[in-house]
N, C-alpha and C positions, 0 to 999 in steps of 0.2 A: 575439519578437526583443528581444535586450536593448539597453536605450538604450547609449550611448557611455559613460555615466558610469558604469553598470552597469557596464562593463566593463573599463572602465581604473580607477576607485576604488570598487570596492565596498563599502569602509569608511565611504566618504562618504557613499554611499545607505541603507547601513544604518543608521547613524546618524541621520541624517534623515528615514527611515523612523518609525526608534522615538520620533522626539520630534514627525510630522505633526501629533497631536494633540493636542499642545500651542504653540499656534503662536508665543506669546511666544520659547519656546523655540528651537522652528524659526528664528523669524527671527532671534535671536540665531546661531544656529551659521550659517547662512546669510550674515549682516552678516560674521561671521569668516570665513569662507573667501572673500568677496568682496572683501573691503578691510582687515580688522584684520591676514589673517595676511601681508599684503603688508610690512608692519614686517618682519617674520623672516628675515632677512637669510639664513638658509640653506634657505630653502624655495625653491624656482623657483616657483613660481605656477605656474595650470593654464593650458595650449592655451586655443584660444579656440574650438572645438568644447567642452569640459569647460566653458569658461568662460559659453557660450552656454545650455546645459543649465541651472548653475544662477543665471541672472539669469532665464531662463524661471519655474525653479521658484519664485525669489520673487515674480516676478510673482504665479504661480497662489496664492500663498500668500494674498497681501496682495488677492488678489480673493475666493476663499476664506472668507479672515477675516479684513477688514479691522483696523486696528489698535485704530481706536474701538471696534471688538466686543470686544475681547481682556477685559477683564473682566467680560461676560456668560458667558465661555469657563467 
């Protein structure tokens, strides 16, 4: 069963996808799609299902790998 985001932004997943492991990364593009691309005056921002997904996903990230590990990474 595909999550929500899977299915409404698959570009998003894949993207995030491809950068899991690199988490500096991850939580960079993460940060921006939570709050930087909010600036963007022609973006609407995500549902709050899409938006739940990923503040989940950062969570699991920064649990993960937290951020003091990031250069063990």
């Amino acid at each position: 069963m595909a999550s929500y985001l899977e299915q409404r932004f698959p570009h998003v997943v894949s993207r995030l996808t491809s950068l899991w492991s690199d988490p500096p990364q991850a939580a960079g593009y993460l940060d921006g799609l939570l709050f930087k691309e909010r600036e963007r005056v022609e973006r609407r921002g995500f549902d709050l299902d899409a938006w739940r997904e990923l503040v989940f996903l950062d969570r699991l990230l920064s649990i993960e790998k937290p951020a003091d590990e990031w250069q063990d990474a």
